[in-house]
Gaussian input, Z-matrix of N, CA and C with variables (Angstrom, degrees):
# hf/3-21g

backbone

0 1
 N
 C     1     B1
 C     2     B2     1     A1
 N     3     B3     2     A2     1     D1
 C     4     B4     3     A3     2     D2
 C     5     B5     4     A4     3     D3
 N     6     B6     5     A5     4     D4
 C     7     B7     6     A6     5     D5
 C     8     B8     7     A7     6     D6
 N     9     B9     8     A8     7     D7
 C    10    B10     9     A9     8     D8
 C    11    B11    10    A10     9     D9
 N    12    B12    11    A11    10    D10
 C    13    B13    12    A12    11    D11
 C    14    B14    13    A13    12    D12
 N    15    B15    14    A14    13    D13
 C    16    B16    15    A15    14    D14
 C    17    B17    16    A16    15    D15
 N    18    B18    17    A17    16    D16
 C    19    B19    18    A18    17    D17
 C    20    B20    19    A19    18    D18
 N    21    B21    20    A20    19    D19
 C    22    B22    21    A21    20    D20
 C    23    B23    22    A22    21    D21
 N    24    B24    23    A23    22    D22
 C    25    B25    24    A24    23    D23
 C    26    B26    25    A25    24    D24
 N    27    B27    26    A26    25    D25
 C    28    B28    27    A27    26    D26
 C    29    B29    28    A28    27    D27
 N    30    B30    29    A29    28    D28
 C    31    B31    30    A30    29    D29
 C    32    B32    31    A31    30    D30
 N    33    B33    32    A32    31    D31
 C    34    B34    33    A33    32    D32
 C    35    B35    34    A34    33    D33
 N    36    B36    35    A35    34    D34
 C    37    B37    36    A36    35    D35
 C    38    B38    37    A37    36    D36
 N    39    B39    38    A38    37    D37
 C    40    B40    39    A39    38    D38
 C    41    B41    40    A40    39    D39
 N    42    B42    41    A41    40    D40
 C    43    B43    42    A42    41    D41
 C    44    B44    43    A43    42    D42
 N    45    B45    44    A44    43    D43
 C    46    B46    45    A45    44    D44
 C    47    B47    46    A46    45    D45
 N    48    B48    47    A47    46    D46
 C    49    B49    48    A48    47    D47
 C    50    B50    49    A49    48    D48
 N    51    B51    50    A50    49    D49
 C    52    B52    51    A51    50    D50
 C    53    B53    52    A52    51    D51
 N    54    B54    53    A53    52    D52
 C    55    B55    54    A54    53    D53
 C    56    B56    55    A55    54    D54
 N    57    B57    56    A56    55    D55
 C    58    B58    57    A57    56    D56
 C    59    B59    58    A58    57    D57
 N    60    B60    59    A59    58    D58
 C    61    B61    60    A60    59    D59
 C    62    B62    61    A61    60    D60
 N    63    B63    62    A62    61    D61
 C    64    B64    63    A63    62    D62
 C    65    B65    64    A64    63    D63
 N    66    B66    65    A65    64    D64
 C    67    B67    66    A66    65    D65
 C    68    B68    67    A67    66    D66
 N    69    B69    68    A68    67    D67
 C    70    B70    69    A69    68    D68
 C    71    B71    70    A70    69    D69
 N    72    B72    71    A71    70    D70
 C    73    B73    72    A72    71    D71
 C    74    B74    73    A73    72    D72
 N    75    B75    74    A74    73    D73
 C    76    B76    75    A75    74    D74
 C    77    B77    76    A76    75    D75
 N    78    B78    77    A77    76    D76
 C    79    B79    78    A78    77    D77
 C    80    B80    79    A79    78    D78
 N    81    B81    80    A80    79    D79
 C    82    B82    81    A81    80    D80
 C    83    B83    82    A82    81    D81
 N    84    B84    83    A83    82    D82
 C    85    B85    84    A84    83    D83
 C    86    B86    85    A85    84    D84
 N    87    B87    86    A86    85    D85
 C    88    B88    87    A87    86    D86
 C    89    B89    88    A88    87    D87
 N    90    B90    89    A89    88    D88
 C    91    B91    90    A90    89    D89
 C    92    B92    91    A91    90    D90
 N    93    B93    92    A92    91    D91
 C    94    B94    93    A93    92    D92
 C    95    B95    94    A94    93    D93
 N    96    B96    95    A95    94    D94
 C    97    B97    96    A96    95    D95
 C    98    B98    97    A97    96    D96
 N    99    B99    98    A98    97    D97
 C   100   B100    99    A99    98    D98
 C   101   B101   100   A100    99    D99
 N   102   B102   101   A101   100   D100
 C   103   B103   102   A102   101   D101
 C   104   B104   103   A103   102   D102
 N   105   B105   104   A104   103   D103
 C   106   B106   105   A105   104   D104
 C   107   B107   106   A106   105   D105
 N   108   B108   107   A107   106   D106
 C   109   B109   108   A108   107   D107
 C   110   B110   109   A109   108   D108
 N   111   B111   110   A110   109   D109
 C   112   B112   111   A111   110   D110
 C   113   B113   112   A112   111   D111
 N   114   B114   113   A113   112   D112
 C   115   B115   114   A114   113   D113
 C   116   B116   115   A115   114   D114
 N   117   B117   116   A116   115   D115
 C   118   B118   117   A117   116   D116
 C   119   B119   118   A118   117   D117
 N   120   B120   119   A119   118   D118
 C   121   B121   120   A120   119   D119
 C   122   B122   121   A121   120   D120
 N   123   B123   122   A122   121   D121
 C   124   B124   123   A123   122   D122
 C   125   B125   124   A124   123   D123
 N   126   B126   125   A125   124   D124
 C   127   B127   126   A126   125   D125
 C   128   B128   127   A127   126   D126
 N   129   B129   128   A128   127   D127
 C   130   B130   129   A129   128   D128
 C   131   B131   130   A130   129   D129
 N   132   B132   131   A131   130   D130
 C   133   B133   132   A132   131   D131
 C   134   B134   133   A133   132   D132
 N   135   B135   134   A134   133   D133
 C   136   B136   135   A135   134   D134
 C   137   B137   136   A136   135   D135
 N   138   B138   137   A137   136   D136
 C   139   B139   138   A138   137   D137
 C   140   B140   139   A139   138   D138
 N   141   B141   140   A140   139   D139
 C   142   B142   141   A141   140   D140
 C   143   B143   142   A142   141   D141
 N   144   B144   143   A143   142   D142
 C   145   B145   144   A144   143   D143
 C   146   B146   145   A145   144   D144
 N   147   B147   146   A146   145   D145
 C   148   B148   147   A147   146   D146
 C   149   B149   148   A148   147   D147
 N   150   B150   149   A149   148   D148
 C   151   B151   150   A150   149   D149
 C   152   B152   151   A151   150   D150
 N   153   B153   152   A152   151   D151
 C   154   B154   153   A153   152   D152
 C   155   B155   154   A154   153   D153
 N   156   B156   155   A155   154   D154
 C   157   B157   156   A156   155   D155
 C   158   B158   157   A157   156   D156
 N   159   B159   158   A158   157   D157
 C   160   B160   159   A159   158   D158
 C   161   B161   160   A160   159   D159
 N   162   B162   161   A161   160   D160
 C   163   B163   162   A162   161   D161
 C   164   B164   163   A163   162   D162
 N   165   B165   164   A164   163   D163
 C   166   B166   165   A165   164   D164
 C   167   B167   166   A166   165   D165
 N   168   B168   167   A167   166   D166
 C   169   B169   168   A168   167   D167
 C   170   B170   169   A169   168   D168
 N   171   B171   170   A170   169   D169
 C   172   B172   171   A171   170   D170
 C   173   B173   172   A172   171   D171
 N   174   B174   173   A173   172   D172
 C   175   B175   174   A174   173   D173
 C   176   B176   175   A175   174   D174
 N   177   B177   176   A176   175   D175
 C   178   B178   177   A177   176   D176
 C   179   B179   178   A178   177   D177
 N   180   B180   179   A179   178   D178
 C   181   B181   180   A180   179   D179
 C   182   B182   181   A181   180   D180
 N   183   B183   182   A182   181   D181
 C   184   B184   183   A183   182   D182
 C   185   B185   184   A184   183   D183
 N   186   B186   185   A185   184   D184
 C   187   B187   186   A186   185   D185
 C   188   B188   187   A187   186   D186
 N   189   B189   188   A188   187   D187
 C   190   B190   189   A189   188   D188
 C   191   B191   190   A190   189   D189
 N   192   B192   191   A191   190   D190
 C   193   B193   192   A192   191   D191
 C   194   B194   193   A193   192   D192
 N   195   B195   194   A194   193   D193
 C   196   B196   195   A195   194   D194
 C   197   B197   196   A196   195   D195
 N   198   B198   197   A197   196   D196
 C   199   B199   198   A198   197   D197
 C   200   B200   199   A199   198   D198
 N   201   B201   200   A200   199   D199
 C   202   B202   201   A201   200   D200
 C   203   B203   202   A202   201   D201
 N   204   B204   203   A203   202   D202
 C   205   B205   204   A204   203   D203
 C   206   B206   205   A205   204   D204
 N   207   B207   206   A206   205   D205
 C   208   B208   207   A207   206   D206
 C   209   B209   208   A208   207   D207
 N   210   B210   209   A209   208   D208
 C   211   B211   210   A210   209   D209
 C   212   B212   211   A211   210   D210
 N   213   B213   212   A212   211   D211
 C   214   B214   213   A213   212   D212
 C   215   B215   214   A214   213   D213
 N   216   B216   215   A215   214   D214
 C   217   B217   216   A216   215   D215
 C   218   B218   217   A217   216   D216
 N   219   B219   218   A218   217   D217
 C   220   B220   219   A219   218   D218
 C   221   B221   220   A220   219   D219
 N   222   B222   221   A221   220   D220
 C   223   B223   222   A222   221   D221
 C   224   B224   223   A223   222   D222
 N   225   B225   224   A224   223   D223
 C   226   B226   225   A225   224   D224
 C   227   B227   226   A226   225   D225
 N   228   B228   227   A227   226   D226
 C   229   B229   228   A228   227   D227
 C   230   B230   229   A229   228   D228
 N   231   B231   230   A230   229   D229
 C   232   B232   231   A231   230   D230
 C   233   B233   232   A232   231   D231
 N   234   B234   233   A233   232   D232
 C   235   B235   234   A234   233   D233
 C   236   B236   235   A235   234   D234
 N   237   B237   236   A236   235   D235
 C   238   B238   237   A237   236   D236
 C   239   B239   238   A238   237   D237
 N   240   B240   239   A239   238   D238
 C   241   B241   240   A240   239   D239
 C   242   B242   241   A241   240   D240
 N   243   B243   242   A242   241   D241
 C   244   B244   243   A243   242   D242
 C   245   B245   244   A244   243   D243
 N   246   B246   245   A245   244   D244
 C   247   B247   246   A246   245   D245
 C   248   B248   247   A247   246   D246
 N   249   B249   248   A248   247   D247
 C   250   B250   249   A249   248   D248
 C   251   B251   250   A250   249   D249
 N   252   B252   251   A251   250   D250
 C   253   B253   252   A252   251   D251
 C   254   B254   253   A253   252   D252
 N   255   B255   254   A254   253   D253
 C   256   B256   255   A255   254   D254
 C   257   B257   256   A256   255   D255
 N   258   B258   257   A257   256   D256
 C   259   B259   258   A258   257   D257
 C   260   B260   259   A259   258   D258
 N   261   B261   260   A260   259   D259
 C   262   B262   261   A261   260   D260
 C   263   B263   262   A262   261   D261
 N   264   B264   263   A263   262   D262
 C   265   B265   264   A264   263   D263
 C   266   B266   265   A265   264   D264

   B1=1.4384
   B2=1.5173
   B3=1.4448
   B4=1.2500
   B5=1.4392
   B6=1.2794
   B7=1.2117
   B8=2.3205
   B9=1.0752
   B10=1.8754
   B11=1.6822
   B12=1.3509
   B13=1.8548
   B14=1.7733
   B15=1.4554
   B16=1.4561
   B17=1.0592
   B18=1.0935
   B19=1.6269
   B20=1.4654
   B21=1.4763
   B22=1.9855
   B23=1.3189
   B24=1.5937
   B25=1.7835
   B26=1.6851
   B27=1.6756
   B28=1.3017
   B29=1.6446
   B30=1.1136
   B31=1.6010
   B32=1.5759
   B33=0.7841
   B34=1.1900
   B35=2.0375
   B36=1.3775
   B37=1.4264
   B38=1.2947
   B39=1.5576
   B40=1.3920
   B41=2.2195
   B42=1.2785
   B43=1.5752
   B44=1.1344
   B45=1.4242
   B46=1.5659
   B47=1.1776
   B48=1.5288
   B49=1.3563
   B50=2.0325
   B51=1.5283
   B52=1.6747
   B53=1.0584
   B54=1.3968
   B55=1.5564
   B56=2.0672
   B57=0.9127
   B58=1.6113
   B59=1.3460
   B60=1.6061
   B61=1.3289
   B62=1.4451
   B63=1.5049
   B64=1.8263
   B65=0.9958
   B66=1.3664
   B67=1.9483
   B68=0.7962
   B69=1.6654
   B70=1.5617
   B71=1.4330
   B72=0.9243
   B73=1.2692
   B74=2.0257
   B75=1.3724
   B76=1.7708
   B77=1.4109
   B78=1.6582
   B79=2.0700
   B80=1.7054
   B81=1.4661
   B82=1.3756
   B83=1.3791
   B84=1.3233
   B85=1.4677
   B86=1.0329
   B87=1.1418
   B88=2.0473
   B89=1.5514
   B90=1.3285
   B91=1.4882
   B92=1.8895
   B93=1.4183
   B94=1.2812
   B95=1.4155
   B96=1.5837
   B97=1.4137
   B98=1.7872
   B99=0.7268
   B100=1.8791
   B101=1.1653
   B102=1.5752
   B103=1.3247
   B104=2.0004
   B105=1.5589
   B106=1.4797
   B107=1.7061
   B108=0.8185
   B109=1.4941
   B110=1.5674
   B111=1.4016
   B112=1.3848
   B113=1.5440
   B114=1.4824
   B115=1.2346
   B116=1.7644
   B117=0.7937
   B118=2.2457
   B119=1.8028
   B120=0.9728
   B121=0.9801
   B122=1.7360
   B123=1.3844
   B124=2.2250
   B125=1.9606
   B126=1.5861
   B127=1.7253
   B128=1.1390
   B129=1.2482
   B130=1.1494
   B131=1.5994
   B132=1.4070
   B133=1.6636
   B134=0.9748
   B135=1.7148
   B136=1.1940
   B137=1.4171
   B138=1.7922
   B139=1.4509
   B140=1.7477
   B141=1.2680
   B142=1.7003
   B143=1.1578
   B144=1.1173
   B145=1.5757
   B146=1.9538
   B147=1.4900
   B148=2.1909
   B149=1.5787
   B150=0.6961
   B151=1.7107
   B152=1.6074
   B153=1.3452
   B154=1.2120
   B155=1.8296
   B156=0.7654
   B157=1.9459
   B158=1.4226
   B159=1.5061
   B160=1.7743
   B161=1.4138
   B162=1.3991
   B163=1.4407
   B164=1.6185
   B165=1.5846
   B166=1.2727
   B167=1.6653
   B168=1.7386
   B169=1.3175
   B170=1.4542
   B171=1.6704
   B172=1.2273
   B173=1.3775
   B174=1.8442
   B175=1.3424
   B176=1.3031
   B177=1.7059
   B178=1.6629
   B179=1.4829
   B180=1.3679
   B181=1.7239
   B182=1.3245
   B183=0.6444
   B184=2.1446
   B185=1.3911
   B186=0.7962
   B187=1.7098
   B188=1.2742
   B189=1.2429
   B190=1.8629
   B191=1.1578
   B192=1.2281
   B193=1.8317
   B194=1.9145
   B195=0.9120
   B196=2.2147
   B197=1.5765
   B198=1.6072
   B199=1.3807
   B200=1.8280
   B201=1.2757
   B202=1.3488
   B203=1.7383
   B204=1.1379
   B205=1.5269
   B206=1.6743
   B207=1.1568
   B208=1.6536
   B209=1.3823
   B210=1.1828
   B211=1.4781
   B212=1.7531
   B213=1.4849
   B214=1.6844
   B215=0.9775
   B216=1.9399
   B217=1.4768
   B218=1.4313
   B219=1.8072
   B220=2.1068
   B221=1.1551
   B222=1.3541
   B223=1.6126
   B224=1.5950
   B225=1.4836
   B226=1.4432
   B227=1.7416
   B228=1.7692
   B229=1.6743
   B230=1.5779
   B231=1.3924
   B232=1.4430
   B233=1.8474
   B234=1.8501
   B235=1.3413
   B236=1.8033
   B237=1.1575
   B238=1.2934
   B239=2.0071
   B240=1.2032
   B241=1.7044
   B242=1.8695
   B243=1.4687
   B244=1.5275
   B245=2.0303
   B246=1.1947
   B247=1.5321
   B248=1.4105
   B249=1.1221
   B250=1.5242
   B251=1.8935
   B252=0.9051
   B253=1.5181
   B254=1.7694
   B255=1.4346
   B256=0.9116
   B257=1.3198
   B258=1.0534
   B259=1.6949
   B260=1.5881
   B261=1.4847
   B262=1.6232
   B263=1.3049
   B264=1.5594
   B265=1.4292
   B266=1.2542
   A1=110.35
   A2=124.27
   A3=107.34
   A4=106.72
   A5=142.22
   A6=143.68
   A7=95.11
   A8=78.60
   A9=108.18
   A10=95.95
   A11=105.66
   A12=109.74
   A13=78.87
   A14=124.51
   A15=116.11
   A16=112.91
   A17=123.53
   A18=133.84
   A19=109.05
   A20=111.81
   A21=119.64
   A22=95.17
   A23=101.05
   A24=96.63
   A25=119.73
   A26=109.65
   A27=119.56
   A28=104.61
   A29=121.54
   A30=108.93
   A31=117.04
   A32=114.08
   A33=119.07
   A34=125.05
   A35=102.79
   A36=111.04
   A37=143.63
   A38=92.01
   A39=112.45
   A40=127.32
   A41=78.54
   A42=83.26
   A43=126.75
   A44=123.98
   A45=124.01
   A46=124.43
   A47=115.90
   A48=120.05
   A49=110.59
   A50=98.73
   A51=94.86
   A52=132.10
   A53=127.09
   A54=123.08
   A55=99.67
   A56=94.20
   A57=90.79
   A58=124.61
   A59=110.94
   A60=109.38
   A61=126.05
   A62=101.77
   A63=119.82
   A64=119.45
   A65=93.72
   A66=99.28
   A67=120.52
   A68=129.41
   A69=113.65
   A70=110.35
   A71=123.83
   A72=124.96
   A73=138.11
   A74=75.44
   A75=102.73
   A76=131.98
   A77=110.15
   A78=101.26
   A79=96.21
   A80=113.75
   A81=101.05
   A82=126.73
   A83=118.66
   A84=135.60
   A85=112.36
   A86=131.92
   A87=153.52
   A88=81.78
   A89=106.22
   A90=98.68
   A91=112.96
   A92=111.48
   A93=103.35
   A94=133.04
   A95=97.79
   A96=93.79
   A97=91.79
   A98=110.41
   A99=103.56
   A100=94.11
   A101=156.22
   A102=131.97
   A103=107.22
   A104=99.25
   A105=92.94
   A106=99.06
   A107=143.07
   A108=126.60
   A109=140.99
   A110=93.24
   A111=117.68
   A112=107.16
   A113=123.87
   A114=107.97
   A115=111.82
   A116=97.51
   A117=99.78
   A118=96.90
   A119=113.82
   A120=100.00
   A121=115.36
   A122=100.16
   A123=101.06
   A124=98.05
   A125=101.71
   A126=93.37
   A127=88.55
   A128=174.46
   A129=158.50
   A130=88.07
   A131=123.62
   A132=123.09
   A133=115.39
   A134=124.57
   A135=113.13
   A136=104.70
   A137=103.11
   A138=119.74
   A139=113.49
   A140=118.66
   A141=116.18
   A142=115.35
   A143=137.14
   A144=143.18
   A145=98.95
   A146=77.83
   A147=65.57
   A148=139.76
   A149=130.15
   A150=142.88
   A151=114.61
   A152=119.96
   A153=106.25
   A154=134.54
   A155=131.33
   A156=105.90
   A157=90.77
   A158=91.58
   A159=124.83
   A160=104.97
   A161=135.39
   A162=128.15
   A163=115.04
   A164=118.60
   A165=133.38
   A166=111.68
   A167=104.23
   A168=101.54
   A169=146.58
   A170=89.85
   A171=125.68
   A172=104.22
   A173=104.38
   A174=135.60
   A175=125.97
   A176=107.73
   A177=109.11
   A178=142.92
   A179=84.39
   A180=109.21
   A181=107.91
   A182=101.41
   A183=91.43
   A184=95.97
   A185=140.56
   A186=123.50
   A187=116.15
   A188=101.99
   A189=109.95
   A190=117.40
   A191=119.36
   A192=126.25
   A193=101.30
   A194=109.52
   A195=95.70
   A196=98.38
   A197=138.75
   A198=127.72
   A199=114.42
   A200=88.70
   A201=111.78
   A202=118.50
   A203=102.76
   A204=114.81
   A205=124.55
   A206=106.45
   A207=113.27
   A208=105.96
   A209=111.25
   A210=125.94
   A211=119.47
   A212=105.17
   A213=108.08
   A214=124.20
   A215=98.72
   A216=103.16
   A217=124.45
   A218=90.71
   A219=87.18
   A220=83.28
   A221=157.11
   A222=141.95
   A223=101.84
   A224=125.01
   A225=119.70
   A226=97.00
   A227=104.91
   A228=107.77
   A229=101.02
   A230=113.69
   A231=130.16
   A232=103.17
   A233=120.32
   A234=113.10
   A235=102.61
   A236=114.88
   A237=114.91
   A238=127.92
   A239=108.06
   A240=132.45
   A241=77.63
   A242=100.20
   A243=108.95
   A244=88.58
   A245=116.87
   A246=121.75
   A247=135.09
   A248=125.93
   A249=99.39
   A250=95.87
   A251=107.56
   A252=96.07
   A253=92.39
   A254=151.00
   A255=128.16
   A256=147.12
   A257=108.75
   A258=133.60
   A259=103.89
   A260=99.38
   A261=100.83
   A262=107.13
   A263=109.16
   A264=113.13
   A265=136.48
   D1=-52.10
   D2=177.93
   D3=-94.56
   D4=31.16
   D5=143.09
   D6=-53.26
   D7=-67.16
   D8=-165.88
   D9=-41.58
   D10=-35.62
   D11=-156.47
   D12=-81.74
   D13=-74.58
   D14=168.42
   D15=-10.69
   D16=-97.89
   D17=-177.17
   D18=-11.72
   D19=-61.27
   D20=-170.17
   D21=-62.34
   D22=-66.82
   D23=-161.92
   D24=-41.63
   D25=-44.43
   D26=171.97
   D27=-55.25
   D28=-52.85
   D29=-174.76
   D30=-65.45
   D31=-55.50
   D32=168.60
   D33=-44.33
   D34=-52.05
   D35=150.62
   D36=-26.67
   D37=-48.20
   D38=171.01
   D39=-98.11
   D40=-10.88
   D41=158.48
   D42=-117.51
   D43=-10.36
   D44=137.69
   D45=-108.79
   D46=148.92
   D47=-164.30
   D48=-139.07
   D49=14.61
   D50=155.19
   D51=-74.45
   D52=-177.41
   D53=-163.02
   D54=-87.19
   D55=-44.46
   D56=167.32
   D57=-43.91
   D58=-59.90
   D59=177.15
   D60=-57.19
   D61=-24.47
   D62=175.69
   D63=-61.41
   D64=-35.51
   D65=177.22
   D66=-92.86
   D67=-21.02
   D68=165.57
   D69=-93.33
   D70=-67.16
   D71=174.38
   D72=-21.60
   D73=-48.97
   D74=145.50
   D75=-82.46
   D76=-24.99
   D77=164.09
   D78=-66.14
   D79=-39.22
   D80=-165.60
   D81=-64.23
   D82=-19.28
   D83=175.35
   D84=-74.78
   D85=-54.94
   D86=144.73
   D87=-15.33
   D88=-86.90
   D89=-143.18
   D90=-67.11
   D91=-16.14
   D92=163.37
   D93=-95.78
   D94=23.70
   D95=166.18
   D96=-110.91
   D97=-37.70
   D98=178.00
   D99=-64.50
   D100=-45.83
   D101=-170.60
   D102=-70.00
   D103=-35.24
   D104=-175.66
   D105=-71.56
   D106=-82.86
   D107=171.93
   D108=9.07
   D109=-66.87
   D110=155.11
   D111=-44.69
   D112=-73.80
   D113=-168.42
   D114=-57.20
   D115=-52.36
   D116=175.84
   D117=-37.77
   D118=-62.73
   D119=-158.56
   D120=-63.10
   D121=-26.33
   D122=-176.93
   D123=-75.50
   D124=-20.86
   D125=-176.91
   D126=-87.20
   D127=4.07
   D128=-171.81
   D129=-92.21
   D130=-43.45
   D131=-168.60
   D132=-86.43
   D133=-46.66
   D134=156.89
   D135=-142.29
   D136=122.92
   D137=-176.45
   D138=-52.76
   D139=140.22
   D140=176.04
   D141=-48.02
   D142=165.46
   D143=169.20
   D144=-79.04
   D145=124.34
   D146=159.24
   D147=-45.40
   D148=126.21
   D149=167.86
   D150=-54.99
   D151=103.18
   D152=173.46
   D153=-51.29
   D154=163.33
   D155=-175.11
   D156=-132.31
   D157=133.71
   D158=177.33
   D159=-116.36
   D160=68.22
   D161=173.64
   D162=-22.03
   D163=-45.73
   D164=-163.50
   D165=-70.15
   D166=-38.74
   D167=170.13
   D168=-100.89
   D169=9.77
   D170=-177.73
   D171=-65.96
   D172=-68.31
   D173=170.90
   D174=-41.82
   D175=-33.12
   D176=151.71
   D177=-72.24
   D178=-26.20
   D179=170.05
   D180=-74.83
   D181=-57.53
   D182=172.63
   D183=-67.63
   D184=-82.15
   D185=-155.59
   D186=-34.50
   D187=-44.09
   D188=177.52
   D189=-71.98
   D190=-34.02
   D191=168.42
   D192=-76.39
   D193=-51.81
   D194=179.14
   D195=-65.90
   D196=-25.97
   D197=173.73
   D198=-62.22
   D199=-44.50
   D200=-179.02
   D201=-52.90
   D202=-70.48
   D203=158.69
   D204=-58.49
   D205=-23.49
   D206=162.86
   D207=-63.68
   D208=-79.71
   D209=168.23
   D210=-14.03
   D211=-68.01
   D212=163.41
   D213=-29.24
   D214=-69.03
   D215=-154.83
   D216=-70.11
   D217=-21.62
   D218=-164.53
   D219=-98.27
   D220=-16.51
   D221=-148.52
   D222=-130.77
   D223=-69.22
   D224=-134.32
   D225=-105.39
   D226=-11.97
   D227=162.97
   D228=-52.65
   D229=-91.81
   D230=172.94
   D231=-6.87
   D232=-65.00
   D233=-160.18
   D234=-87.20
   D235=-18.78
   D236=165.26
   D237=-69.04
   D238=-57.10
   D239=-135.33
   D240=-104.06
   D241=-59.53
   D242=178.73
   D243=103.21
   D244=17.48
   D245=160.69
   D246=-111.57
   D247=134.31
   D248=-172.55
   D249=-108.73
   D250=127.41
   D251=-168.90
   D252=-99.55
   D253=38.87
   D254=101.30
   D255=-95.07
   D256=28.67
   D257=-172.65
   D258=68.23
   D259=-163.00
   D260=-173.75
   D261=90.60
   D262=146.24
   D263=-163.22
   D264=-68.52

């Protein structure tokens, strides 16, 4: 997850460059590198318990998260943000 928050804040960072966007966009990077940190450091003390594995619900969870993010990017960015960040009219 904060791999993912990295990822936005950095993209976003770099295609806007006002003082607004600096500041949020950049607390969010800040704060997901202190949250990713944080976690390394409590597994280093005590490692997570294993995760049981459900191939079946794995496979739903991604589908619903790439629908999800489909959904954003080509449609509700544009009716939300008022950007379409893959271009197009």
């Amino acid at each position: 997850m904060t791999l993912a928050v990295k990822t936005w804040a950095l993209a976003h960072l770099l295609a806007n460059g006002n003082l607004a966007d600096v500041l949020l966009f950049g607390g969010f990077l800040v704060w997901s590198v202190l949250v990713f940190r944080a976690a390394r450091a409590r597994d280093r003390l005590q490692p997570p318990p294993a995760l049981p594995t459900r191939p079946a619900a794995l496979l739903v969870c991604v589908a619903a998260g790439t629908l999800a993010w489909a959904a954003f990017a080509f449609w509700a960015h544009a009716a939300l943000i008022g950007v379409r960040p893959f271009g197009g009219a």
